[in-house]
DRENFIDREN-466188 format. One line per 8 residues: their letters; for each residue x, y, z of N, C-alpha, C. Coordinates in Angstrom, 1 decimal. Layout:
BEGIN
A	X:Y:Z:X:Y:Z:X:Y:Z ~ ...;
REM end
This chain:
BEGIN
XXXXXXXX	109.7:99.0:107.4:108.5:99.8:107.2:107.5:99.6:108.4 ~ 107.2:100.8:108.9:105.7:100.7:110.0:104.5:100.6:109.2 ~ 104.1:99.4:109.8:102.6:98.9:109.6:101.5:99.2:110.6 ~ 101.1:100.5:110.3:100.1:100.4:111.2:98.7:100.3:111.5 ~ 97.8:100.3:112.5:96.6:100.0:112.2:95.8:101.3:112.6 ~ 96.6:102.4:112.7:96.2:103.8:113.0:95.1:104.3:111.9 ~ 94.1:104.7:112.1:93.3:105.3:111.1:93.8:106.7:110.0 ~ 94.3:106.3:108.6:94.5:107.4:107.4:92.8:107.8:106.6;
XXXXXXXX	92.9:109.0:106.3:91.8:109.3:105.7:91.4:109.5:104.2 ~ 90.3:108.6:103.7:90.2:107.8:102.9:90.4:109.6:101.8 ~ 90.8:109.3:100.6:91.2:110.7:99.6:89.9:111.3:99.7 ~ 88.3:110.6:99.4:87.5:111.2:99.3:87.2:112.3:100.4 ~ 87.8:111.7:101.9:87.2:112.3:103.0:88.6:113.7:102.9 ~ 89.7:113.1:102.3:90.9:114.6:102.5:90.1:115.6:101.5 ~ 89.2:115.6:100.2:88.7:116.0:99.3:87.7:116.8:99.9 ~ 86.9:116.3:100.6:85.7:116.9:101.5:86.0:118.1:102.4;
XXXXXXXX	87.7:117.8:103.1:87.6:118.4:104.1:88.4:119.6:104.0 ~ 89.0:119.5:103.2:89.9:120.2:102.1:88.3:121.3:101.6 ~ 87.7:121.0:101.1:86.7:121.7:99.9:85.8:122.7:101.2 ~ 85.7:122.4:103.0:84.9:123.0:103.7:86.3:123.5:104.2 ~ 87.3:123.7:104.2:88.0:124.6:104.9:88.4:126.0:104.3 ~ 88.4:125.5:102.8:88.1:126.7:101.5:87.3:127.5:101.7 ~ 86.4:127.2:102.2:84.9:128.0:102.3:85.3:128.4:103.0 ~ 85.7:127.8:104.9:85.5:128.4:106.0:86.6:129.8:105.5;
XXXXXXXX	87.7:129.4:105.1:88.6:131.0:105.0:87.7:131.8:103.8 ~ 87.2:131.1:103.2:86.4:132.4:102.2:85.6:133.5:103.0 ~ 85.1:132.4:104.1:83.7:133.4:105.0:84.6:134.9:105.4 ~ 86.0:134.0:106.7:86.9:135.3:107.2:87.2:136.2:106.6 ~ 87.7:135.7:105.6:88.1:136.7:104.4:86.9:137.4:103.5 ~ 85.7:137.4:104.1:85.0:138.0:103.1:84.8:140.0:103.4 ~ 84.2:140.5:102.6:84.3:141.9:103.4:83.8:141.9:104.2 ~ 83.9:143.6:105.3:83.5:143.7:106.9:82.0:143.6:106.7;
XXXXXXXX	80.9:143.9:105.7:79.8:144.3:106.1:79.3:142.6:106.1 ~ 80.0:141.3:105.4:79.4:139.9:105.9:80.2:140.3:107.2 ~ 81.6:139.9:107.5:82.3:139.0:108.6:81.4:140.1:110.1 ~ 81.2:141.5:109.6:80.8:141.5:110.9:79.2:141.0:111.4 ~ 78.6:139.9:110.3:77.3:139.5:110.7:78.0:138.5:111.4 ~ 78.8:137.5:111.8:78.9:136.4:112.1:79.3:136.5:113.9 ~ 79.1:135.9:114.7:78.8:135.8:115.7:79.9:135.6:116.2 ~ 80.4:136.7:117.4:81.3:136.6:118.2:82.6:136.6:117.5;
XXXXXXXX	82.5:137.7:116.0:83.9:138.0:115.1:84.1:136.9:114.4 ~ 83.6:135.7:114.2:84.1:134.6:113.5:84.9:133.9:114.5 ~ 84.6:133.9:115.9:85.2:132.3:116.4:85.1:131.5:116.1 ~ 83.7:131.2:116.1:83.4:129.5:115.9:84.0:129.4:114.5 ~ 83.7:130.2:113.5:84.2:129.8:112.0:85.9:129.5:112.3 ~ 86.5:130.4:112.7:88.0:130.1:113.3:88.6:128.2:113.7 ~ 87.4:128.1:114.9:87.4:127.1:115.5:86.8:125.9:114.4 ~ 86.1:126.0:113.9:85.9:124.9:112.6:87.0:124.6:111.6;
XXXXXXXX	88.1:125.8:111.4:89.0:125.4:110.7:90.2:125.3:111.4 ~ 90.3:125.3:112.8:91.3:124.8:113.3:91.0:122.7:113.4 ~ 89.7:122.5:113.7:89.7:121.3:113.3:89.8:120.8:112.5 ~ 89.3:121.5:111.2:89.5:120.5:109.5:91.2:120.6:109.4 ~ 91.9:121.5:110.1:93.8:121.1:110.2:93.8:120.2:111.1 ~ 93.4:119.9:112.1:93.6:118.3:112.7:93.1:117.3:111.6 ~ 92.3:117.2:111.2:91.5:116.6:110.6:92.6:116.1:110.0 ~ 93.1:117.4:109.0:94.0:116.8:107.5:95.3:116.3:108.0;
XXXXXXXX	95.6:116.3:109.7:96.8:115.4:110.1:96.7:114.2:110.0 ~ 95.3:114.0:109.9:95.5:112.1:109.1:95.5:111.9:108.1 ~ 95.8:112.8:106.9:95.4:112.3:105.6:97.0:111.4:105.4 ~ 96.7:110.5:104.0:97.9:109.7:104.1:99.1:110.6:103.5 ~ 99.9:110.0:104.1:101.3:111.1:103.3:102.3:110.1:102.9 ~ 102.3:110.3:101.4:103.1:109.5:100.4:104.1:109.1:101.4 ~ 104.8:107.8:100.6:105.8:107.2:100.6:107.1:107.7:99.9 ~ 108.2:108.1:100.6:109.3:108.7:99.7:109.8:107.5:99.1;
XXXXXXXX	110.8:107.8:98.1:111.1:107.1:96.5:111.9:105.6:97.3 ~ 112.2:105.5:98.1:112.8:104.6:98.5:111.9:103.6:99.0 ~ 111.0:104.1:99.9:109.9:103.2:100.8:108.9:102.7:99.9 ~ 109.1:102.7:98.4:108.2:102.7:97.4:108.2:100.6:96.9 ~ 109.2:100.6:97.1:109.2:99.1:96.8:108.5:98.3:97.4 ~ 108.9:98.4:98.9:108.6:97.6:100.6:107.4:98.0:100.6 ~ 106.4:99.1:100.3:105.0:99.4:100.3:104.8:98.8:99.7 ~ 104.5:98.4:98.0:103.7:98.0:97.4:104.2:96.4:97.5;
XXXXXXXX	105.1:96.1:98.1:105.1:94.5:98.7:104.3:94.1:99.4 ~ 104.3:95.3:100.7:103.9:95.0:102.0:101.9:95.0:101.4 ~ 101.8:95.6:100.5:100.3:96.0:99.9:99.8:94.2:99.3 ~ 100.1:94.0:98.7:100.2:92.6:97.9:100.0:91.5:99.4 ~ 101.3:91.6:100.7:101.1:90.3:101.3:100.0:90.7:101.8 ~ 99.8:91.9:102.4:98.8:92.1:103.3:97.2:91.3:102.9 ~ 97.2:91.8:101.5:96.1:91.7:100.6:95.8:90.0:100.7 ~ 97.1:89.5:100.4:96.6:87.7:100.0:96.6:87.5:101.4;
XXXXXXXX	97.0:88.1:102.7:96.5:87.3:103.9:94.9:87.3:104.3 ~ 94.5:88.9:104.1:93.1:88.7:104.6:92.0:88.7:103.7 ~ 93.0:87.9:102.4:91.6:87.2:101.5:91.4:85.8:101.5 ~ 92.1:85.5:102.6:92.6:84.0:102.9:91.2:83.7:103.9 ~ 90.1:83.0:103.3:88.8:82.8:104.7:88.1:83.7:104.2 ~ 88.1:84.3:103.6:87.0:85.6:103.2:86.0:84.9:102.6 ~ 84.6:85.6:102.8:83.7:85.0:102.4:83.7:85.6:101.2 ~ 82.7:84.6:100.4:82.1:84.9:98.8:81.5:86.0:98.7;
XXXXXXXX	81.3:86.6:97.2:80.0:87.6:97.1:79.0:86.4:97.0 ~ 78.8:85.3:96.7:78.0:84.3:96.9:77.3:84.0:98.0 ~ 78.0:83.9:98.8:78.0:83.6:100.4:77.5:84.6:101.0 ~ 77.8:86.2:100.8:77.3:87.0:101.7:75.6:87.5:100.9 ~ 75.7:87.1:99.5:74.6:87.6:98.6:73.4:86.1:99.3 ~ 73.7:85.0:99.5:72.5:84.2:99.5:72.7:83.4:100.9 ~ 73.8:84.1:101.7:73.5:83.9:102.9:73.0:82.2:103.3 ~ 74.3:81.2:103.2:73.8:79.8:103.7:74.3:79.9:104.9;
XXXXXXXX	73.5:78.6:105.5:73.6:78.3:106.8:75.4:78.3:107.0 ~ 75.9:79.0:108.3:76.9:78.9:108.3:77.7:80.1:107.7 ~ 76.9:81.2:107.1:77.8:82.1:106.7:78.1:83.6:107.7 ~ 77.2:83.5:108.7:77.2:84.8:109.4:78.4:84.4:110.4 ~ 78.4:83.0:111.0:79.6:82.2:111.2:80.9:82.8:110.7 ~ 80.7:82.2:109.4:82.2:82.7:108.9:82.7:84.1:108.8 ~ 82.3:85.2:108.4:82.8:86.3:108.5:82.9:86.8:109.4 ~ 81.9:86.5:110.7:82.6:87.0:111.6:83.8:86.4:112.2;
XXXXXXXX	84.4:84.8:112.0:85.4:84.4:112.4:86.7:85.1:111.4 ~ 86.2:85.3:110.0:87.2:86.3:109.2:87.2:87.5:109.6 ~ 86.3:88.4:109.9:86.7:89.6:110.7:87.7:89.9:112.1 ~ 87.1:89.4:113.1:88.0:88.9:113.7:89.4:88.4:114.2 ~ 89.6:87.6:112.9:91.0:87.1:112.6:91.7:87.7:111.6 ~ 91.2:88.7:110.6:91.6:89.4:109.9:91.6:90.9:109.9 ~ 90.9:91.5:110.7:90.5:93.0:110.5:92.2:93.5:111.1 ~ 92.9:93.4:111.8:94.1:94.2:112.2:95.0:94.2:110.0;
XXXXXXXX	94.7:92.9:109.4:95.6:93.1:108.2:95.2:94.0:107.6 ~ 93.3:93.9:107.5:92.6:94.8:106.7:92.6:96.5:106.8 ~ 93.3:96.9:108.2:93.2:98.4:108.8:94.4:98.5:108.1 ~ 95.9:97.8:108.1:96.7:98.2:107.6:97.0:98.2:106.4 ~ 96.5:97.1:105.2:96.4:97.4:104.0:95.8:98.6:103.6 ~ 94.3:99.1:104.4:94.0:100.1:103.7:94.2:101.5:103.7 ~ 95.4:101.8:105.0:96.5:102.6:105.6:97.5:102.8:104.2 ~ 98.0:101.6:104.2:99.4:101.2:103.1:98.4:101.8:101.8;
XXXXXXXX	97.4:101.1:101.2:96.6:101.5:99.6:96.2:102.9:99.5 ~ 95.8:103.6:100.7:95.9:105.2:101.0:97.0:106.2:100.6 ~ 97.9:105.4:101.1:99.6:106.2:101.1:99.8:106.0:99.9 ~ 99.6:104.8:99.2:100.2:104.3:98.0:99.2:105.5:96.2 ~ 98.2:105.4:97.1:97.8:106.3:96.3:97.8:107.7:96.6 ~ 98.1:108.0:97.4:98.5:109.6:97.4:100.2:109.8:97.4 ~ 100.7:108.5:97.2:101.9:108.4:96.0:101.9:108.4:94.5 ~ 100.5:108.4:94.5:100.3:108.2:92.9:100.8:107.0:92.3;
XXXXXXXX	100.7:105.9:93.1:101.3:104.5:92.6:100.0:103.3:92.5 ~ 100.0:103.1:91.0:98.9:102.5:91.1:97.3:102.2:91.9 ~ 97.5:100.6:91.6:95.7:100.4:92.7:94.7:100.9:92.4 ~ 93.4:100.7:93.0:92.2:101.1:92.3:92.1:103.0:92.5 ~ 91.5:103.2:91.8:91.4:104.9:92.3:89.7:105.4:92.9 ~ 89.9:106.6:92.7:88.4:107.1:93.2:87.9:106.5:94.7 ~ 86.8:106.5:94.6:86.6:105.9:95.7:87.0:104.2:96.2 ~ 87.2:103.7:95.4:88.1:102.1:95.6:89.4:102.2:95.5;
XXXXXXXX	90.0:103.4:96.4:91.3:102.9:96.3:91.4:101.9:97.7 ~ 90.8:102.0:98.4:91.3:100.8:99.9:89.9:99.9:99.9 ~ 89.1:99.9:99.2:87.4:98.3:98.7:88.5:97.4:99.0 ~ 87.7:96.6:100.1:87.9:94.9:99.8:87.2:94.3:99.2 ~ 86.2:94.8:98.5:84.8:94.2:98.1:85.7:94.7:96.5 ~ 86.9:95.2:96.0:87.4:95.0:95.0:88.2:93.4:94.6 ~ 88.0:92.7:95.5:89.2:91.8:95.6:88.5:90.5:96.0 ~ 86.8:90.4:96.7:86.1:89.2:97.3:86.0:88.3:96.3;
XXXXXXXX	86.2:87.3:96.7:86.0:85.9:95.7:84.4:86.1:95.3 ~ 84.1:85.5:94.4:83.3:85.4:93.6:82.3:84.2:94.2 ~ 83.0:82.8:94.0:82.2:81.9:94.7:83.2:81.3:95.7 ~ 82.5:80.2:96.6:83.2:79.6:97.6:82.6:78.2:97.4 ~ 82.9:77.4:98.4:83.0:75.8:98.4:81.6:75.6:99.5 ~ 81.0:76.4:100.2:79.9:76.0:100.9:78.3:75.7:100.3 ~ 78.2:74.8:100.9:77.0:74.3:100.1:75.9:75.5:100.4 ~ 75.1:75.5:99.3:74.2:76.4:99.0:72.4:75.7:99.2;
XXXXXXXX	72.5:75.1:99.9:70.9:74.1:100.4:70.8:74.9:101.5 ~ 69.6:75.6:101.6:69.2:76.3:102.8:69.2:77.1:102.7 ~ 69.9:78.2:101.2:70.1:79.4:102.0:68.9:80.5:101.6 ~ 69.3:81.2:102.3:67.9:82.5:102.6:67.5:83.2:101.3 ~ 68.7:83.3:100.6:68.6:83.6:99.3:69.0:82.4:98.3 ~ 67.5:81.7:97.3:68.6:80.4:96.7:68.6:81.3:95.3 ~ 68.1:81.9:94.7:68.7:82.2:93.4:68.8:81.2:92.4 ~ 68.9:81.5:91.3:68.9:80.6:90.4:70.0:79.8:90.1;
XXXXXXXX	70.2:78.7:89.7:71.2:77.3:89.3:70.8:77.4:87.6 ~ 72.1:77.7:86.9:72.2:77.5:85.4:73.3:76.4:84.9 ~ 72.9:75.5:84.6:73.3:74.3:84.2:73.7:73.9:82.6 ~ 74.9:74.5:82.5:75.3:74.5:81.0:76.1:73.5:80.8 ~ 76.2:72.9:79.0:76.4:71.8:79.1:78.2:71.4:78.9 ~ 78.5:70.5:79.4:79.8:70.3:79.3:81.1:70.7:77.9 ~ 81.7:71.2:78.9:83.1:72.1:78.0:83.1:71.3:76.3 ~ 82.7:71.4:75.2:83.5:70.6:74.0:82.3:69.9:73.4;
XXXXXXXX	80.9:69.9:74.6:79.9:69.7:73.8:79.1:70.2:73.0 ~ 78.5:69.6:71.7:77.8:70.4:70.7:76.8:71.3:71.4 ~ 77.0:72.5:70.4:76.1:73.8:70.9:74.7:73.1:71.0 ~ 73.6:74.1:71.5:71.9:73.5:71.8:71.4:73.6:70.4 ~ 70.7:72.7:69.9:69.9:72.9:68.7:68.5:73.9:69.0 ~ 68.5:74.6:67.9:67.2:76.0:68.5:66.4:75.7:67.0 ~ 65.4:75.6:67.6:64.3:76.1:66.4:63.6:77.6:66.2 ~ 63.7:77.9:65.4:62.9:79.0:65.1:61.0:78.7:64.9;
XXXXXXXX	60.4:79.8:65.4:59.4:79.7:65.0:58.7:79.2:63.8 ~ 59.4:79.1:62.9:58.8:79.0:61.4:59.5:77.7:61.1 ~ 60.4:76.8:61.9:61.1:75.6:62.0:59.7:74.7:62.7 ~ 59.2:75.2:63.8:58.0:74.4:64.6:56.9:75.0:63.4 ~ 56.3:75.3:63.2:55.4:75.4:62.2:55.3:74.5:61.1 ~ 56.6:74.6:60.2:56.8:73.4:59.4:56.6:72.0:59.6 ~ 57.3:71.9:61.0:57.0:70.3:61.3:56.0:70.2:61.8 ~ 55.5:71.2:62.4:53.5:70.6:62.8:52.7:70.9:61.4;
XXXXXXXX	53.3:70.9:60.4:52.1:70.7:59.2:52.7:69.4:58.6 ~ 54.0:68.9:59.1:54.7:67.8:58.5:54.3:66.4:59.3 ~ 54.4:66.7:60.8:54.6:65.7:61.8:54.1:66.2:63.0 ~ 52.9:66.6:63.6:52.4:67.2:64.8:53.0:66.0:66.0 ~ 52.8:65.2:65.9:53.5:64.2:66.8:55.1:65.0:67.5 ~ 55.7:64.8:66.1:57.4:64.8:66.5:57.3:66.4:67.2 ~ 56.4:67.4:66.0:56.8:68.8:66.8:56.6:69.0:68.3 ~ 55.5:68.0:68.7:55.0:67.7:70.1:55.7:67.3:71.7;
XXXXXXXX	57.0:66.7:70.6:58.1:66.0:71.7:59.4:66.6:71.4 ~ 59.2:67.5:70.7:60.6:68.8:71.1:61.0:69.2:72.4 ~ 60.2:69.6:73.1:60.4:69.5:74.5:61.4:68.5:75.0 ~ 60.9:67.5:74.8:61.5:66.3:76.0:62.6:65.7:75.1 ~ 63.0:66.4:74.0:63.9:65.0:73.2:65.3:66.0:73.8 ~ 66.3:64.8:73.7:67.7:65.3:73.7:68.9:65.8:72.9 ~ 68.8:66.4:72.6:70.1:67.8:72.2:70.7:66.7:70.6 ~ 70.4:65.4:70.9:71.0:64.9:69.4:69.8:64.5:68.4;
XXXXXXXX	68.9:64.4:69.2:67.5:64.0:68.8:67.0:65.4:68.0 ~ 67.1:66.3:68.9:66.8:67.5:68.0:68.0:67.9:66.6 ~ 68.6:67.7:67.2:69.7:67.5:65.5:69.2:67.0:64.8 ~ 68.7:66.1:64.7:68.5:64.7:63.8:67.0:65.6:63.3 ~ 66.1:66.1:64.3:64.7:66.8:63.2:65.0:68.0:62.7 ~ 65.8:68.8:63.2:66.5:70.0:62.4:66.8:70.2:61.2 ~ 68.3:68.9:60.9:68.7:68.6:59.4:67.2:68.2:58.8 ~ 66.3:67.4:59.4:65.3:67.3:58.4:64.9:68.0:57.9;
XXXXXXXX	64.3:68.9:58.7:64.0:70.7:58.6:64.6:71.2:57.6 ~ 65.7:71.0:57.9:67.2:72.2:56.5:67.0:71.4:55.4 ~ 66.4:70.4:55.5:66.6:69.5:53.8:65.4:70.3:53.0 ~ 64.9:70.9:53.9:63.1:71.2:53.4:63.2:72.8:52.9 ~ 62.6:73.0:51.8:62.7:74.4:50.8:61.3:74.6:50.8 ~ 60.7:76.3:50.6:59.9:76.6:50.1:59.8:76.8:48.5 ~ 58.7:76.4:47.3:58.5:76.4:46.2:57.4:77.0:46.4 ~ 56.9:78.0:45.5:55.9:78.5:45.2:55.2:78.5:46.5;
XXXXXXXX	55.8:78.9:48.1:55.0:79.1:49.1:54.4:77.9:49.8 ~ 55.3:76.7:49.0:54.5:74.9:49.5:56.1:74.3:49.8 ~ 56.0:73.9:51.0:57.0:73.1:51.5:57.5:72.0:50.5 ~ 58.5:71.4:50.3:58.8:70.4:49.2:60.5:69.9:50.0 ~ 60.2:68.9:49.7:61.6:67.9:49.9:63.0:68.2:48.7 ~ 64.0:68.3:49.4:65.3:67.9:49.2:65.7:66.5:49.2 ~ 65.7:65.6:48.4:66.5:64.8:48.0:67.5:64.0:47.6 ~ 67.9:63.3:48.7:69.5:62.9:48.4:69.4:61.7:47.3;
XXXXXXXX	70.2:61.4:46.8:70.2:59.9:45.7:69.7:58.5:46.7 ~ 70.0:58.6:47.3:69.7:57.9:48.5:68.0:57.3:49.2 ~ 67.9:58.7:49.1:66.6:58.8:49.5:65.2:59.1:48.3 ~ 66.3:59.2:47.1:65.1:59.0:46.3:64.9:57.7:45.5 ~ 66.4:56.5:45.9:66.0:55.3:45.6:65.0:54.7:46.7 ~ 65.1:55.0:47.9:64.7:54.5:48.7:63.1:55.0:49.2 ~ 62.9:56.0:48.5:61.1:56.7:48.2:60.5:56.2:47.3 ~ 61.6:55.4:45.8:61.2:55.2:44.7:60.7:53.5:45.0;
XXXXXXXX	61.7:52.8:46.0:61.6:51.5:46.1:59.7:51.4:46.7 ~ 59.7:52.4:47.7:58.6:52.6:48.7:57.4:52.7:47.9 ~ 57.7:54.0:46.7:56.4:54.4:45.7:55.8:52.8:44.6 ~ 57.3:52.2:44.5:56.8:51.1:43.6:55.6:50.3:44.3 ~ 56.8:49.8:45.9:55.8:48.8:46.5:54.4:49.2:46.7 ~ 54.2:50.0:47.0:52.9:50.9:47.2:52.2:50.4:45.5 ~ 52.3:51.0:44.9:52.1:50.4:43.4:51.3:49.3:43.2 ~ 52.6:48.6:43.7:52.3:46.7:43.1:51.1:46.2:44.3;
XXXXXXXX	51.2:47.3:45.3:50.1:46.3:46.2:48.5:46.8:46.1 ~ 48.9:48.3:45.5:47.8:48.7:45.0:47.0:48.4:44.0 ~ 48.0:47.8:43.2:47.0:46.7:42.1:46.6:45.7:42.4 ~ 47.7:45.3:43.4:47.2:43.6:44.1:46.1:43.6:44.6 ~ 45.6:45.0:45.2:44.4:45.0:46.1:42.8:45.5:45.3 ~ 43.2:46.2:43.6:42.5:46.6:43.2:42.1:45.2:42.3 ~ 42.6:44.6:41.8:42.7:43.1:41.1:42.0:42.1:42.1 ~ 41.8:42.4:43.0:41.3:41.4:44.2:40.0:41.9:44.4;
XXXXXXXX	39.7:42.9:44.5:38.4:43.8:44.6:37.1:43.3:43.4 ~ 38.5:43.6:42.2:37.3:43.4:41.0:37.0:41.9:40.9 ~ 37.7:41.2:41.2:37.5:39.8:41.1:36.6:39.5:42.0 ~ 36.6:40.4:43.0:35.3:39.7:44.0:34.3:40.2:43.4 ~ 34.3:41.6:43.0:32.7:42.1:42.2:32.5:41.4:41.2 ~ 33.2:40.5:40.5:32.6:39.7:39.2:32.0:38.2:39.9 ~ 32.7:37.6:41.1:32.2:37.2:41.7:30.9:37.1:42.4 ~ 30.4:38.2:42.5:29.0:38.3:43.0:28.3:38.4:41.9;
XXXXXXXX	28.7:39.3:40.2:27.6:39.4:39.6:27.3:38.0:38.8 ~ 28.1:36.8:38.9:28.3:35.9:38.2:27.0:34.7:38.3 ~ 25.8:34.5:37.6:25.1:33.9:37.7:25.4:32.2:39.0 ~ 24.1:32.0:40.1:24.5:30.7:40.4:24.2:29.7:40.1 ~ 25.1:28.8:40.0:24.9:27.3:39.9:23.6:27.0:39.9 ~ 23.0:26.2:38.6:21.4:25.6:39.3:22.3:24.3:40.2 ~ 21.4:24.0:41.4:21.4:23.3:42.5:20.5:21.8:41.5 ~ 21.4:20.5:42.4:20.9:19.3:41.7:19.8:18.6:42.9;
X	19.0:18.3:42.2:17.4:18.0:43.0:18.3:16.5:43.5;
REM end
C-alpha cells in the first residue's frame, strides 16, 4: 500500500465543496431572464465550477475490499509512531519550561507520519470503516496524552494541584453544619481545631457527635454500659469529695463561732 504525504480533503471540506457546486449549476440552470443577468453568459460561474471538480480530485477515495485490512493496520502503526514524544494536553495547556522545545522537535520528527495517517483516516472513512467521525475523523488532539513526565515548576500556566489521599484510605470525615454547631455548644475548643486535626482525629469527634440525639430539642448523651459505669464512678467521686469539702467548710464555721479560751494571767 502507498503511503502518502499528498494532501486528501478533510469530508467536511468535500461537504462544502460539494454543497457550492450545487448552487453554482443551480445559477446556469436557472431560467433566461436570471442567467442572462450574469456577466459575460456565466463564465466566471462556469469557471468556479470547473475548479470545485479539481478541487473534488482530492477528496479521499475509499479503499477497495481487499486494501481494507493493510489500511486500517497501516492507520494503528502510523498512529502509535507519532504519538511516540507528543506532548501533553498538560504540557501544551500550562506550558513549562521546555515545552515549546518539545513539539517543535515532535513536529519535525513526526509531521511526514502525521500527513499520512490523516490521508489513510480520510480514505478509511470515506470507506465507511470505523474511527472518529464528523469533524474528528483525522484530530490528533483525539489521541494526545493527557499528562507527561515534565516537571510542572515554572510554568506559565500553574493551575491547580489536587492532592487526594492514598488508594484504600478511609474516606474524609465531613461535618455538617449542624455537627459544628453541636460541638461548639459542647466543646468550643475541640470545634475550634477541626481545621488542623487529622482525618482520624476527626473520626474520633464525629462518633462522638453520632452518639449524640436530640430530646425535646436538648442535645442528650447516648450511653454505652461502659461509659455509664465510668460517669457513674466520676458522679460518685465528685459526691464523696463534695461532702468532704462541705463537712470541712462547716467545721471551720463552727470553728469561728465557738467561744475563746479565757487566756491565763
Amino acid at each position: 500500500m502507498e503511503l502518502t504525504t499528498k494532501n486528501v480533503l478533510h469530508p467536511r471540506q468535500v461537504a462544502e465543496i460539494t454543497e457550492q457546486k450545487a448552487q453554482l449549476h443551480g445559477i446556469l440552470n436557472a431560467p433566461p431572464h436570471i442567467r442572462n443577468q450574469l456577466q459575460d453568459n456565466g463564465a466566471a460561474v462556469r469557471k468556479q465550477v470547473q475548479d470545485a471538480d479539481a478541487l473534488l480530485r482530492q477528496a479521499p477515495e475509499p479503499f477497495s475490499a481487499g486494501e481494507i485490512d493493510g489500511a486500517v493496520n497501516a492507520e494503528r502503526q502510523l498512529r502509535e509512531s507519532w504519538l511516540e514524544g507528543m506532548p501533553t494536553h498538560e504540557e501544551m495547556r500550562k506550558n513549562p519550561p521546555g515545552a515549546v522545545d518539545k513539539n517543535i522537535a515532535w513536529n519535525n520528527k513526526k509531521k511526514s507520519d502525521v500527513l499520512k495517517w490523516k490521508n489513510i483516516s480520510r480514505r478509511l472513512h470515506a470507506s465507511e470503516i470505523g474511527g472518529n467521525a464528523g469533524n474528528d475523523v483525522s484530530n490528533v488532539e483525539m489521541y494526545r496524552p493527557t499528562e507527561g513526565s515534565m516537571s510542572m515548576d515554572g510554568a506559565q500556566i500553574t493551575g491547580k494541584q489536587y492532592r487526594l489521599p492514598p488508594e484504600g484510605a478511609d474516606l474524609p470525615t465531613v461535618f455538617t453544619d449542624e455537627d459544628k454547631e453541636t460541638l461548639e455548644g459542647i466543646d468550643p475548643e475541640t470545634a475550634s481545631q477541626l481545621a488542623i486535626m487529622d482525618n482520624d482525629k476527626r473520626a474520633k469527634v464525629k462518633d462522638f457527635i453520632n452518639n449524640l440525639t436530640k430530646v425535646d430539642g436538648r442535645t442528650k448523651r447516648v450511653w454505652t454500659e461502659e461509659q455509664k459505669a465510668e460517669q457513674s464512678a466520676k458522679m460518685t467521686a465528685g459526691r464523696v469529695a463534695a461532702a468532704e469539702r462541705k463537712a470541712a467548710e462547716k467545721a471551720a464555721e463552727e470553728a469561728d463561732k465557738a467561744p475563746e479560751a479565757p487566756q491565763e494571767e
